[in-house]
C-alpha positions as CSV (number, residue, x, y, z in Angstrom):
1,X,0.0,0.0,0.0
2,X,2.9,2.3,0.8
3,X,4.8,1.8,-2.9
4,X,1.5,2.3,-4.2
5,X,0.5,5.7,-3.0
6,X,4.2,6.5,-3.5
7,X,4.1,5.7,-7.0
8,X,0.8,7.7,-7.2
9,X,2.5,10.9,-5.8
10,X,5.5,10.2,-8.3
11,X,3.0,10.3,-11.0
12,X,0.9,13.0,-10.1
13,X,4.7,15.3,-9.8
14,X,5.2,13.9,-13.3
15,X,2.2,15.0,-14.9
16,X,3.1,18.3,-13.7
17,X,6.4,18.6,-14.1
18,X,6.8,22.2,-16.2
19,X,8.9,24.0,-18.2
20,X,11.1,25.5,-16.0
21,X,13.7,22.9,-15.6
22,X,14.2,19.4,-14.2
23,X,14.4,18.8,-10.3
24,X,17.6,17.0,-9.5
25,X,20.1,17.7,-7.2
26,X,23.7,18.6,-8.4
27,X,26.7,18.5,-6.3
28,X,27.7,22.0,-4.8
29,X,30.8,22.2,-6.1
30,X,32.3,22.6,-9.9
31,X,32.6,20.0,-12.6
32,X,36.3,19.2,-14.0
33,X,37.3,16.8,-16.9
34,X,40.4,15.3,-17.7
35,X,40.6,13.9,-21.0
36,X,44.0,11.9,-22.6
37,X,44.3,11.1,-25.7
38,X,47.6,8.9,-25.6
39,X,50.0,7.2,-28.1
40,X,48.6,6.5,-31.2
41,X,51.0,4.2,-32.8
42,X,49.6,5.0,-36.3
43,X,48.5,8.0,-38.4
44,X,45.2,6.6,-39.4
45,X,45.1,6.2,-35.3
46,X,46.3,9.8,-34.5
47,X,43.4,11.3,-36.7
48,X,40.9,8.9,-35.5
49,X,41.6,9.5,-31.5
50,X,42.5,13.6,-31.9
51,X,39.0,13.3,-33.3
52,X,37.6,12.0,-31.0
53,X,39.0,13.8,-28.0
54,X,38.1,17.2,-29.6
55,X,34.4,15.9,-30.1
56,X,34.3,15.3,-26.4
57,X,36.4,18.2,-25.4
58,X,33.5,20.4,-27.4
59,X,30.4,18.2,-26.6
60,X,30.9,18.9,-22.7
61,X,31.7,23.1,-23.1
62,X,29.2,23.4,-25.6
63,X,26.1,21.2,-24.5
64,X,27.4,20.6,-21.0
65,X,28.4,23.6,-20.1
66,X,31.6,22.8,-18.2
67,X,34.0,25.6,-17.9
68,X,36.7,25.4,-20.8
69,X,39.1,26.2,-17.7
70,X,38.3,23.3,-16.0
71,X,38.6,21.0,-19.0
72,X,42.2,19.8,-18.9
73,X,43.7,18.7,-22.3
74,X,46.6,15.8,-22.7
75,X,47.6,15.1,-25.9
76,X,49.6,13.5,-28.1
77,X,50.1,16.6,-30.1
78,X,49.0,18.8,-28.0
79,X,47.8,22.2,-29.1
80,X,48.0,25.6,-27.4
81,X,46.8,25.4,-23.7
82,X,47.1,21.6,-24.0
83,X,49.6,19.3,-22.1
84,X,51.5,16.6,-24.0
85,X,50.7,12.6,-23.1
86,X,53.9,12.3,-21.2
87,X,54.2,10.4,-17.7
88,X,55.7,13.1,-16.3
89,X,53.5,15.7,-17.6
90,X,50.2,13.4,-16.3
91,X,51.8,13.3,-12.7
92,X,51.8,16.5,-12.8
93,X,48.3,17.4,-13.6
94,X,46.9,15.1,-11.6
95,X,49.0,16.5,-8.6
96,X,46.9,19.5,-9.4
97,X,43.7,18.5,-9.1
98,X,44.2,16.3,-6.5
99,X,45.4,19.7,-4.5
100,X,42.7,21.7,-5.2
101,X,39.5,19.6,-5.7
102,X,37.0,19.2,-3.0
103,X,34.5,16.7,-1.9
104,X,31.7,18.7,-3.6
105,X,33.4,19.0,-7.0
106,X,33.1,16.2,-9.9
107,X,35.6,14.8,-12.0
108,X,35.4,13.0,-15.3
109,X,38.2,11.3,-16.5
110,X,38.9,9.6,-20.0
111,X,41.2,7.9,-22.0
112,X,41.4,7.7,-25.5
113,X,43.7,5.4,-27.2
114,X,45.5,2.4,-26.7
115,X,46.1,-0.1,-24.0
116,X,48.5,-3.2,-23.6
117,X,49.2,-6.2,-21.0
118,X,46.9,-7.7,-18.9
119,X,46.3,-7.8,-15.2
120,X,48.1,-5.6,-13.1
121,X,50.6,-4.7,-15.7
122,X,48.1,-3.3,-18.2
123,X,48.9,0.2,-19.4
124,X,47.4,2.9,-21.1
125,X,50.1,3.9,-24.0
126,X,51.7,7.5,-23.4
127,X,54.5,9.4,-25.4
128,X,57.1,7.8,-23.6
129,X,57.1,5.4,-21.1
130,X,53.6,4.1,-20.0
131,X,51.5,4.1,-17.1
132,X,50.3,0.7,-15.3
133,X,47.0,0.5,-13.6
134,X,48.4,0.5,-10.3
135,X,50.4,3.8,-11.4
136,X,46.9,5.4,-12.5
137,X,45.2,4.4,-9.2
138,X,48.0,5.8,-7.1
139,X,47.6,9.4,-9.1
140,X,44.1,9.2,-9.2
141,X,43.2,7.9,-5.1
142,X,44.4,11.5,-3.8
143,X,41.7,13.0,-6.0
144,X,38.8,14.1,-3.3
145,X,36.3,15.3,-6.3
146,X,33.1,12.4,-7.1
147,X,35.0,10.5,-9.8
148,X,34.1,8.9,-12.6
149,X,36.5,7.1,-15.1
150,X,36.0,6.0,-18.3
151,X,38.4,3.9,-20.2
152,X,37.5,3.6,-24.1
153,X,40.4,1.6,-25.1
154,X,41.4,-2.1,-25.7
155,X,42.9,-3.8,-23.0
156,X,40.9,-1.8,-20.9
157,X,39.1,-4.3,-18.4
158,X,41.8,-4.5,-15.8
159,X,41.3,-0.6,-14.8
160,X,37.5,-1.9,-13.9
161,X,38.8,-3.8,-10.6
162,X,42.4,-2.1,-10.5
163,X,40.5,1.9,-10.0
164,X,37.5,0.2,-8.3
165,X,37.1,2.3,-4.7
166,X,34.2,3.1,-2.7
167,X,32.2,6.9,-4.6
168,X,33.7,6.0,-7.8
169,X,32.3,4.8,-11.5
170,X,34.2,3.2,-13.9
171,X,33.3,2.2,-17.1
172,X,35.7,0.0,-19.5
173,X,35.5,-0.6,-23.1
174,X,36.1,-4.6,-22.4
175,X,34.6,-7.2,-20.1
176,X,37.4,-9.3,-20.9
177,X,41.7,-9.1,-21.1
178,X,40.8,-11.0,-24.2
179,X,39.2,-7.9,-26.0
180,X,42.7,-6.6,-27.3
181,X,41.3,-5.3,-30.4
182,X,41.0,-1.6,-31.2
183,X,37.6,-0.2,-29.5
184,X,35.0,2.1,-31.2
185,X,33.4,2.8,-27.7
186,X,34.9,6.5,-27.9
187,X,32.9,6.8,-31.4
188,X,30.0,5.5,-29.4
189,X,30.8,7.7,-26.7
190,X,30.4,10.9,-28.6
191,X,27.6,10.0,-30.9
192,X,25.5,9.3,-27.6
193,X,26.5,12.3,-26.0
194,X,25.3,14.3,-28.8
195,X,22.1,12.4,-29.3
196,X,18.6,13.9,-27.9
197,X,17.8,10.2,-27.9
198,X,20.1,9.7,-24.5
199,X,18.1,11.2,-22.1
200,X,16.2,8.2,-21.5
201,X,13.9,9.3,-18.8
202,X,13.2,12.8,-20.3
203,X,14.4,14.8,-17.2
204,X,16.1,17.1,-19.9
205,X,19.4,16.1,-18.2
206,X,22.1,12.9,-19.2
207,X,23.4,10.7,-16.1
208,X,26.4,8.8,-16.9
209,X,23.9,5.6,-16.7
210,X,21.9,7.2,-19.8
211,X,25.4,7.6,-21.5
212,X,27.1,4.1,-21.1
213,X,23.7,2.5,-21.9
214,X,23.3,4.8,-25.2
215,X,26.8,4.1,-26.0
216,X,26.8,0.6,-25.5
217,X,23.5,0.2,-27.4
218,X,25.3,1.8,-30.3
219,X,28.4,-0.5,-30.2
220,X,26.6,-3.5,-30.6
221,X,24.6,-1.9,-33.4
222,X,27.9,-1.4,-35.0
223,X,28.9,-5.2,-35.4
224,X,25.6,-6.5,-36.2
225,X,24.9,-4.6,-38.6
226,X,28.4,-5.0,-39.7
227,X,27.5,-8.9,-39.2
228,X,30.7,-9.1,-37.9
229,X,31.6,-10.8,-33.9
230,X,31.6,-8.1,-31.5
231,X,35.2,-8.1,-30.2
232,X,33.9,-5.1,-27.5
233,X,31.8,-5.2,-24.6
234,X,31.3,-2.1,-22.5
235,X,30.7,-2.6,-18.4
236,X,30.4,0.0,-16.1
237,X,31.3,-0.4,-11.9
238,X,28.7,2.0,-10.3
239,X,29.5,1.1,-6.8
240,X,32.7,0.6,-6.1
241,X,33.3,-3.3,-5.9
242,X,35.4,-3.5,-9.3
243,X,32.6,-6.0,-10.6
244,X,31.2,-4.9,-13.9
245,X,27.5,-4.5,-15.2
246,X,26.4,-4.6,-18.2
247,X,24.6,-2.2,-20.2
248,X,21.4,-4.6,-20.1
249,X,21.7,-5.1,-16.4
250,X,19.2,-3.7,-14.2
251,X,19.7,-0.5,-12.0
252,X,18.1,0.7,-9.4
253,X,17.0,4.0,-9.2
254,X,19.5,5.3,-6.5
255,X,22.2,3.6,-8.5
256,X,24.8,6.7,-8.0
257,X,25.9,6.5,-12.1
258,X,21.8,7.6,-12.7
259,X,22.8,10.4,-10.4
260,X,25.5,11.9,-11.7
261,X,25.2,14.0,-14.2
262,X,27.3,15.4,-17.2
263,X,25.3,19.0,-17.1
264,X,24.3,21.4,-14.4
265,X,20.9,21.6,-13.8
266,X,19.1,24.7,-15.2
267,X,18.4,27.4,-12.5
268,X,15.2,29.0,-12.9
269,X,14.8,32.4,-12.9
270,X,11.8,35.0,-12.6
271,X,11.1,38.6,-11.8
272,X,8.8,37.2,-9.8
273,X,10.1,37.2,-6.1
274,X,7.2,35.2,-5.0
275,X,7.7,32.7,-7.8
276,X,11.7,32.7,-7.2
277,X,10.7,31.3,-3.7
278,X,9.1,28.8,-4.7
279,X,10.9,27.7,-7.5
280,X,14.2,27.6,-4.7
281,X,11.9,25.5,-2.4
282,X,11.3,23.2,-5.3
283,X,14.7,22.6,-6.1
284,X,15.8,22.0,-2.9
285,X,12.9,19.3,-2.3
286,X,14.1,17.8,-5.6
287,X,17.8,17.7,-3.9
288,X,16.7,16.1,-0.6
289,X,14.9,13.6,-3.0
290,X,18.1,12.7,-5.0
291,X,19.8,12.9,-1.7
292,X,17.1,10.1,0.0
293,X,17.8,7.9,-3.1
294,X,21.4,8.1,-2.5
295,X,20.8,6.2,0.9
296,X,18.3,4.1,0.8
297,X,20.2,1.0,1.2
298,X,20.6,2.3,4.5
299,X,17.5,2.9,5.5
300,X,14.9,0.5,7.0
301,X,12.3,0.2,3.4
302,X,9.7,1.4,5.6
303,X,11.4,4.4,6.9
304,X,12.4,4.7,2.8
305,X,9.1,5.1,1.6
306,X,8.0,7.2,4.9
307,X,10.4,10.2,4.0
308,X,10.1,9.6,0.4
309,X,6.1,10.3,0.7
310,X,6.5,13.3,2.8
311,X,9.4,15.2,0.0
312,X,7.2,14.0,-3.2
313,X,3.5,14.6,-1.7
314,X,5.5,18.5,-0.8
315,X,7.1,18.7,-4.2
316,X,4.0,18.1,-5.9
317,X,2.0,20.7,-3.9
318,X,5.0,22.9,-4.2
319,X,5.1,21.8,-8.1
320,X,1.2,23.3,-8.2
321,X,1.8,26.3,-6.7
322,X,4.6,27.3,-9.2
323,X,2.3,26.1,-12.1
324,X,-0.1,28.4,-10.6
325,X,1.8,31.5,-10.2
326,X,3.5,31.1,-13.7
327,X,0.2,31.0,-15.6
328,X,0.5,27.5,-16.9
């Protein structure tokens, strides 16, 4: 009887839901990227993965609205502004962040390119000497920011248990160190992050769930209609505990990659001081929400659905009143 009524107040705040923005809580702090694009061993290969990183690189300024400042650049040719794919150079960088991110700030990290070996010894392929996956997760562990890591290249299923800690996604190209093969997950990547068709639950926002599931979606399109074996199989760690999901796999709703988000939310605003009120109630209803989702595996289901009630039956009246006052 609980889930029901629950469910009814979740529909009624649906029917209603308006124009002025989706309700979802966002992280206080400021959204970073660091994206690598590292040897390419070829030319066809350099083209192919500079493409790639400069899709994303635009994709998340332009539609995501990240701060070019805060999008950090490593290349294997790097341009102006950019940092060149070199050990050293990576160390570095992430010495930076990990001295001035917070707790409330997000990172995104991704690599582009190729990776070698298997187990422990696996690397991602720099100018130079290369990085292991113990190297990576001793640069990356210092990093306070929510942290999510997305490796797009072949040989990349050991990072899914060698990153795996406790607050961070990764997703992996492979599900297996016998996918060696050159990945078109990145290609994937981009054209999912740039589709309207992503936003699966039509919140007008894209969680990293929405984007590995688009992205792995397309992949497999790829090689059947190619008619050719898939030699790629995408799996994303949303918990922590280095074991990885597949795209088909079911989630639950408080599954922390369907709450985090690529974007900001859109703030609402009106010359309306009355109306601004209410629309900051309503956002922070819709951030206690997200926040309740976040823990319900350690709440009693009773006490769950109890507080759950309470924030969606006050959203929705709150959600009325806004309609109201705006005309709609």
């Amino acid at each position: 009887m609980h889930r029901l009524r629950v469910l009814a107040i979740a529909l009624l705040l649906l029917a209603g839901a308006t124009a002025m923005g989706p309700l979802v809580a966002q992280p206080s702090g400021s959204r970073h990227a660091l994206l690598i694009q590292g040897a390419s061993g070829e030319p066809r290969f350099a083209t192919m993965h500079r493409g790639w990183l400069d899709s994303l690189a635009a994709l998340l300024v332009d539609r995501f609205g990240y701060d070019p400042a805060n999008v950090t650049i490593v290349a294997e040719r790097p341009g102006e502004g950019e940092v060149h794919a070199t050990a050293e150079n990576v160390r570095t960088v992430a010495g930076r962040l990990a001295g001035t991110l917070t707790d409330a700030d997000q990172l995104l990290v991704v690599f582009i390119g190729h990776g070698t070996g298997q187990g422990d010894d696996a690397r991602f392929n720099l100018v130079g000497p290369d990085l292991s996956v113990a190297d990576w997760r001793a640069l990356l562990d210092p990093i306070r920011a929510s942290l999510v890591v997305v490796d797009t290249t072949s040989g990349s299923f050991p990072y899914l248990a060698g990153l795996a800690a406790p607050g961070r996604i990764v997703i992996t190209a492979t599900n297996s160190p016998a996918q060696q093969y050159h990945t078109i997950f990145p290609d994937a990547l981009v054209r999912a992050l740039e589709s309207g068709d992503t936003d699966q639950n039509k919140d007008g926002r894209i969680s990293v769930l929405e984007a590995f599931t688009a992205a792995s979606r397309l992949v497999r399109e790829h090689y059947e209609q190619a008619g050719i074996l898939a030699t790629e199989t995408a799996v994303i760690d949303p918990t922590g505990d280095g074991k990885g999901l597949l795209a088909t796999a079911e989630f639950p709703s408080n599954s922390p990659a369907a709450l985090w988000y690529l974007d900001a939310p859109r703030t609402a605003t009106t010359d309306d001081p009355e109306l601004q009120k209410l629309l900051a109630r309503q956002q922070a209803l819709s951030e206690r929400i997200d926040d309740l989702r976040r823990r319900r595996d350690s709440l009693p289901e009773a006490e769950f659905t109890r507080q759950l009630e309470a924030l969606l039956t006050e959203l929705a009246e709150v959600s009325r009143e806004v309609r109201r006052r705006s005309g709609e």
